[in-house]
C-alpha positions in Angstrom: -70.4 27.6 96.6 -74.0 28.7 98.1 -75.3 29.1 94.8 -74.1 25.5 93.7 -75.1 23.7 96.7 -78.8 25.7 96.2 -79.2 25.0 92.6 -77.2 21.7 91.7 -78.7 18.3 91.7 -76.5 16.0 89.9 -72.9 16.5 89.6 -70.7 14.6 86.9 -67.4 14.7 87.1 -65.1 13.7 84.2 -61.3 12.4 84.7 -61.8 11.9 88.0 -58.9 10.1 88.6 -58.1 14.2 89.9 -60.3 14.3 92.1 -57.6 13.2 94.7 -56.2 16.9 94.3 -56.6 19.1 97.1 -58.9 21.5 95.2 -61.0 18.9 93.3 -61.4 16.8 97.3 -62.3 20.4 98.6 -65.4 20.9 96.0 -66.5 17.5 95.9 -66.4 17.3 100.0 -68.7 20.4 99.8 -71.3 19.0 97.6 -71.2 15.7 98.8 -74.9 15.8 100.0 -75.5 15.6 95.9 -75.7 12.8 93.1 -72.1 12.7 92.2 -71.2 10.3 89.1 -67.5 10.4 88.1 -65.8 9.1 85.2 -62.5 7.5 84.5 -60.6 5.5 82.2 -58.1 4.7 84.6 -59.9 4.3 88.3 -56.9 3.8 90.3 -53.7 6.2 90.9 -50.0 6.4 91.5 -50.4 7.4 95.3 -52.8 4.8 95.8 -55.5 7.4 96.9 -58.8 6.1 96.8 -60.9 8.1 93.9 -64.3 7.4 96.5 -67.4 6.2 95.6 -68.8 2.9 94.8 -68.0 1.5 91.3 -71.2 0.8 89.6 -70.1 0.5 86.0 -67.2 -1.0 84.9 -66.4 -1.3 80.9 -62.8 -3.3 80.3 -60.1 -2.3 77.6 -60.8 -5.8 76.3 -64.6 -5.0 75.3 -63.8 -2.0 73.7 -61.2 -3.4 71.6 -64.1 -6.7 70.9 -66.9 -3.9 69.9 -64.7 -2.1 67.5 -63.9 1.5 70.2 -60.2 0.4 70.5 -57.8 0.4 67.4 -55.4 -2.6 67.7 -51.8 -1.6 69.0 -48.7 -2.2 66.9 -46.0 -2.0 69.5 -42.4 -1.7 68.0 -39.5 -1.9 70.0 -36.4 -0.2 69.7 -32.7 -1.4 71.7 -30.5 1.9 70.9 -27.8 2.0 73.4 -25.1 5.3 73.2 -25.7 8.8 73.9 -29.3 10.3 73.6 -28.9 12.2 70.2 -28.4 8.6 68.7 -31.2 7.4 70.5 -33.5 10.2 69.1 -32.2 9.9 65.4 -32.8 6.2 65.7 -36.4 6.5 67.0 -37.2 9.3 64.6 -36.1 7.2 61.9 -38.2 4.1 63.0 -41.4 6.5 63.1 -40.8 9.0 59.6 -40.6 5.2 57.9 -43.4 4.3 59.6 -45.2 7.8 58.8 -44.3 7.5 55.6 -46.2 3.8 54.8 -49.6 5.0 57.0 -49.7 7.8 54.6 -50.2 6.3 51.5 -53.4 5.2 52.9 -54.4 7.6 56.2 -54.2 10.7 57.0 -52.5 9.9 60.4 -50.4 11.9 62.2 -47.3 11.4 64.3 -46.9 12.5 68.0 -43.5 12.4 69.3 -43.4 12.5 73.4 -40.9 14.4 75.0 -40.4 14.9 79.1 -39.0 18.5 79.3 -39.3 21.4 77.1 -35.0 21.1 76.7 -35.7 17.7 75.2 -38.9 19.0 73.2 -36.1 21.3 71.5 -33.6 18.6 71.1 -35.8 16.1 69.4 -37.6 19.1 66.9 -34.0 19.4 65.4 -34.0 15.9 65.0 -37.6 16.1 63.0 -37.1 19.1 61.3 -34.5 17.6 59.0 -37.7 15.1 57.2 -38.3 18.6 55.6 -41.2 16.2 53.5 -43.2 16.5 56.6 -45.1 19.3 58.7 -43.2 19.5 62.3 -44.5 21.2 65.4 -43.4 21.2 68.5 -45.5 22.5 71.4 -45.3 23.2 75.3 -46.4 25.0 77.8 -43.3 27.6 77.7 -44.4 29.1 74.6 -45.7 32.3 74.0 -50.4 32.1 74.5 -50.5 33.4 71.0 -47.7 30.7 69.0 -49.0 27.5 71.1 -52.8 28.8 70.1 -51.7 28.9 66.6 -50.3 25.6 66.8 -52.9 23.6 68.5 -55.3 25.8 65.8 -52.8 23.9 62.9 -53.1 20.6 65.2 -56.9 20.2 65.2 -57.0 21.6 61.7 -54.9 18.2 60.7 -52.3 20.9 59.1 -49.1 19.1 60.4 -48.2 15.9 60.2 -45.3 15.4 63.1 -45.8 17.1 66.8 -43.5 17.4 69.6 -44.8 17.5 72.3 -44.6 18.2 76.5 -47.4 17.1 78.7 -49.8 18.3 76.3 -52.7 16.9 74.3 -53.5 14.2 76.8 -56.7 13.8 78.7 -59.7 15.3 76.9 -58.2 16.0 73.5 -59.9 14.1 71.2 -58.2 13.4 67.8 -58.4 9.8 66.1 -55.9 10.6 63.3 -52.8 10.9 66.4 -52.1 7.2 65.1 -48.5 6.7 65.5 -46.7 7.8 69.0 -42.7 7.6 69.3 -41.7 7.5 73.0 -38.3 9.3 73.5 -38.7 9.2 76.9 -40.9 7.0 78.2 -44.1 7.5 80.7 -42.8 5.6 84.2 -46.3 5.3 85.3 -49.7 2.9 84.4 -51.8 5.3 84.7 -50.8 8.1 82.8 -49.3 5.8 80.3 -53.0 4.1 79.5 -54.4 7.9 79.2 -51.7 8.5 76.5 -51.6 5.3 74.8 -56.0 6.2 74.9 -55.0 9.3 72.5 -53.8 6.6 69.7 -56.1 4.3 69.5 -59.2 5.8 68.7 -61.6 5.2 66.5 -63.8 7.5 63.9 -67.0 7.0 62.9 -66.9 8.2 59.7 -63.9 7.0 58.2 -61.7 4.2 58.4 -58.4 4.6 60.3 -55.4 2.2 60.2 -54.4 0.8 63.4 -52.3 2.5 66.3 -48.4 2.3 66.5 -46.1 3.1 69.4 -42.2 2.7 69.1 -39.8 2.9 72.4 -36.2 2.2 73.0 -36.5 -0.6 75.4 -32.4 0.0 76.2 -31.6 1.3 79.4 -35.1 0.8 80.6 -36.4 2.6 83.9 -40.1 2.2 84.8 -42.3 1.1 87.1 -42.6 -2.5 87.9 -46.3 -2.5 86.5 -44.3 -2.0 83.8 -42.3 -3.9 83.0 -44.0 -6.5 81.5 -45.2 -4.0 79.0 -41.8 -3.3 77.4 -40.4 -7.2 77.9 -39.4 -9.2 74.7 -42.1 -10.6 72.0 -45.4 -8.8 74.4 -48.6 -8.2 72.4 -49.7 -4.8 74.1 -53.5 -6.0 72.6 -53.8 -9.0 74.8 -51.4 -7.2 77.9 -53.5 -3.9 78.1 -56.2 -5.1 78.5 -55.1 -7.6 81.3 -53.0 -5.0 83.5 -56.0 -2.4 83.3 -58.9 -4.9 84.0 -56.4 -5.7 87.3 -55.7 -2.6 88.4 -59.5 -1.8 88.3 -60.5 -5.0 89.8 -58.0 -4.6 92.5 -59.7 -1.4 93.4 -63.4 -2.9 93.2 -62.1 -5.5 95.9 -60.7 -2.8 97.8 -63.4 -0.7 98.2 -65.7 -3.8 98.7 -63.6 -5.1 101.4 -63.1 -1.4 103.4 -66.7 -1.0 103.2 -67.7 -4.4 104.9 -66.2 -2.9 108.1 -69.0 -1.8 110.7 -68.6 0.9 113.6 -66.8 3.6 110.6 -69.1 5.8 112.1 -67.1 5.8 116.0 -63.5 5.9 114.1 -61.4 9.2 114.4 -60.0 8.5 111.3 -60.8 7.3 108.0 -60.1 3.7 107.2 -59.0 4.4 103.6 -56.3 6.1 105.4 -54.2 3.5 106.8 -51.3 2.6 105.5 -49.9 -1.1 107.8 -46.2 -2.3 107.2 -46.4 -5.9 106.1 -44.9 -7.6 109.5 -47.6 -10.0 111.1 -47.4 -12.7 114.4 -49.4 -16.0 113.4 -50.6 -18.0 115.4 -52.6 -22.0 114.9 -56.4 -22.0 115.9 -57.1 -25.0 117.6 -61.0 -24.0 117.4 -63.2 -23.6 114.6 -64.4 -20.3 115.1 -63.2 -16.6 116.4 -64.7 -13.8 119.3 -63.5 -11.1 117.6 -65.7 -9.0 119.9 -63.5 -10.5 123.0 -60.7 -8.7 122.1 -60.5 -6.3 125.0 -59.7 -9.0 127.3 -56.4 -9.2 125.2 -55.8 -5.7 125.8 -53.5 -5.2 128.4 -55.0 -2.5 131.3 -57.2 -1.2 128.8 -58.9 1.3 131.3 -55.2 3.3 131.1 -56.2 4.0 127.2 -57.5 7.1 126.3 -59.6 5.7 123.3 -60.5 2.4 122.1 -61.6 2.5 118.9 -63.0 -0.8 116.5 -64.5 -2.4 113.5 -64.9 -6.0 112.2 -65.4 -7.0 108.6 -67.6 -10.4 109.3 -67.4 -11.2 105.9 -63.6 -11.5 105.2 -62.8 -12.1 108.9 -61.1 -8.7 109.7 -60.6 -7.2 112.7 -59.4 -3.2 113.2 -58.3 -2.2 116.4 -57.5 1.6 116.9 -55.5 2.3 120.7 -54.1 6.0 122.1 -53.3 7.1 125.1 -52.0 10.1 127.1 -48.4 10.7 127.6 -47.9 13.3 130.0 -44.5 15.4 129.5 -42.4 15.2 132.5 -40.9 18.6 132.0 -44.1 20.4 133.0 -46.6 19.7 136.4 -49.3 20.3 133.7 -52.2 17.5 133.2 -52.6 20.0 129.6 -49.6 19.2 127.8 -49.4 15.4 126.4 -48.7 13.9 123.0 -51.3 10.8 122.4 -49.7 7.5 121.6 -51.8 5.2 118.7 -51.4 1.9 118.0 -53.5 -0.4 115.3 -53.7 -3.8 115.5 -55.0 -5.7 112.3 -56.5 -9.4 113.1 -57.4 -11.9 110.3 -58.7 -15.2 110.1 -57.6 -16.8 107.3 -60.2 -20.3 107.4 -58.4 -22.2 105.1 -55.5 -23.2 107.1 -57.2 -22.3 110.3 -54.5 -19.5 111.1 -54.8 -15.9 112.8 -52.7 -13.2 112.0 -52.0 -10.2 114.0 -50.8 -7.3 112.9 -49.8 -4.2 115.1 -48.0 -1.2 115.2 -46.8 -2.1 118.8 -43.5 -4.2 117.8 -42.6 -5.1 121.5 -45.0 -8.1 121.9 -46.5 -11.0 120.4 -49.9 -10.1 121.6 -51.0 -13.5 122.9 -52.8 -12.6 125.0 -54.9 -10.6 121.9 -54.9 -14.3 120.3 -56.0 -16.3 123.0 -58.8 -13.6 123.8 -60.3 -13.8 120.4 -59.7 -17.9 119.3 -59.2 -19.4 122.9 -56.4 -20.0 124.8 -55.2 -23.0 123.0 -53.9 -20.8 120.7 -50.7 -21.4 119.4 -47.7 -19.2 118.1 -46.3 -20.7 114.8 -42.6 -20.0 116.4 -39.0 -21.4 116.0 -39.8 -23.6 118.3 -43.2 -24.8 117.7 -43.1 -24.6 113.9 -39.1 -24.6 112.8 -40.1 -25.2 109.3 -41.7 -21.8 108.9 -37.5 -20.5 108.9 -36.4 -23.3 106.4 -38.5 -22.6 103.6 -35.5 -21.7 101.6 -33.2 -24.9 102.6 -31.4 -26.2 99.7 -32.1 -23.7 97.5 -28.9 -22.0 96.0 -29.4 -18.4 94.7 -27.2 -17.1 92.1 -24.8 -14.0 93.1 -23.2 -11.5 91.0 -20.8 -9.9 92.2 -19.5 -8.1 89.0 -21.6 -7.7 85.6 
């Protein structure tokens, strides 16, 4: 690590949707003092880590599809209910056919996704039987020399059907993968746009139909940001391009709004970090403007806390208050043995309506006296008894319940 952080200027890092990974967070943290660029198609992830950095170049699905990078997406959809072996046959069939008329004019080449190397077996019977065709199937449980001779055929473009595990996916790079038959089905965004990113390629020197993908829609489990993917009659051309250009933005306003917060330098933690439960106190501001700096007067004996701890974001009307205190144990005469006790309180104006809301991990008051500290003690609770309309938002409306489907 001397030698890099001596010699290295510039550090790019592809796929960096990883970097999140203990080992790639580890490097990067220890060259951080460097120009790091990183590069992703998909800037966002399934824990909701953070990838870092600012975003400083940003080029939607939709664009690359408009300037000729992104094949256009032919999504057929299968309902197959019964046991899996019929499911398989019935999607193998639906992709051979389809095989079959992308031959007669490309040299495309059919990739059959599989979850577990039990299934990758499974579904290869299935294949092998279209005895017309070339069929691979290839994982990470076979033997170094037989998966290298396989990916050798692969890349040769000497097979035309592959089964495959968790293979071929970010970095490999080959625009005749046209056609993609999901027998079990990515349950993620993200790692469904990087596979989907395999098929739709494009080749410079030589024309290439457009990309097909075929899933059994029956007995459905993804993740909600999916769903709208596989519903009836969707055109994945126009829907791509709209759930990736939200994701990204989403992450854009995130990092734009945690980086208008002042003080980051005094917190003992990192503000990426947090993780608030969506519970809030509102109350009515009867001024027109907040003292978010006045909120220690709303802090009940604050000179018993151990830390206090805050930073505003002026821009969207944020305030972050960070609390903890000593807890002495009272099985020990010992001022050395304590836990700390933390609280966060969240405070935001919302100007339109003229509202504050408080947020805090401290569930055993209202914190009025936190309200009336920052917008002036005509502030109001919005209550069952000040506001009873807040609890009837749902009167007259009649939900349907099933009891039995």
């Amino acid at each position: 690590m001397s030698v890099l952080k001596t010699h290295l200027t510039n550090i790019f890092i592809d796929e960096s949707h990883h970097t999140e990974a203990k080992t790639w967070n580890n490097f990067r943290e220890n060259l951080k003092d460097k120009n790091i660029i990183q590069f992703t198609a998909t800037p966002f992830r399934n824990d909701n880590k953070m990838l870092g950095g600012k975003i400083i170049f940003n080029y939607p699905l939709r664009k690359a599809q408009e300037e000729g990078y992104f094949k256009k997406i032919d999504f057929i959809k299968l309902h197959q209910y019964g046991n899996q072996i019929e499911k398989d046959k019935e999607i193998a069939e639906t992709a051979i056919k389809k095989l079959r008329i992308d031959k007669a004019k490309f040299p495309h080449i059919l990739l059959a996704r599989v979850g577990t190397t039990k299934r990758a077996n499974e579904v290869f019977d299935v294949y092998k039987l279209y005895d017309e065709f070339r069929v691979v199937k290839i994982h990470s449980q076979l033997p170094s020399k037989e998966k290298t001779e396989i990916y050798n055929k692969i890349i040769n473009k000497e097979i035309d059907v592959i089964i495959c595990v968790d293979m071929l996916g970010e970095g490999f790079d080959l625009p005749e993968l046209k056609i993609a038959a999901f027998h079990d089905i990515r349950k993620s965004l993200p790692i469904t746009m990087q596979f989907i990113g395999r098929f739709t390629r494009t080749k410079y020197d030589e024309e290439l139909g457009n990309a097909t993908i075929i899933a059994n829609v029956a007995d459905l489990e993804v993740a909600n940001e999916l769903e709208d993917l596989y519903a009836q009659d969707v055109d994945w051309n126009i829907l791509l391009p709209n759930i990736s250009q939200n994701k990204t933005q989403k992450e854009i306003d995130l990092y734009e709004f945690l980086n208008g917060f002042s003080n980051l330098e005094d917190f003992p933690l990192s503000i990426h970090s947090l993780k608030p439960v969506q519970s809030t106190v509102v109350f009515k501001n009867n001024t027109d403007s907040w003292n978010p700096r006045n909120f220690q007067k709303g802090l009940q004996n604050i000179d018993s806390y151990d830390l206090v701890r805050n930073s505003i974001n002026s821009k969207d009307q944020t305030l972050i208050i960070l609390t903890a205190k000593k807890n002495l144990k009272d099985w020990v005469s010992s001022d050395n043995i304590f836990n700390f006790s933390w609280n966060l309180h969240i405070v935001y104006w919302e100007t339109n309506k003229n509202l504050l809301f408080i947020h805090s991990s401290d569930t055993k008051s209202l914190h009025i006296d936190l309200a009336k500290a920052i917008i002036g003690d005509d502030a109001q609770i919005i209550d069952g008894e000040n506001d009873g309309a807040i609890f009837r938002v749902l009167s007259g409306i009649k939900r349907l319940k099933l009891q039995n489907v």
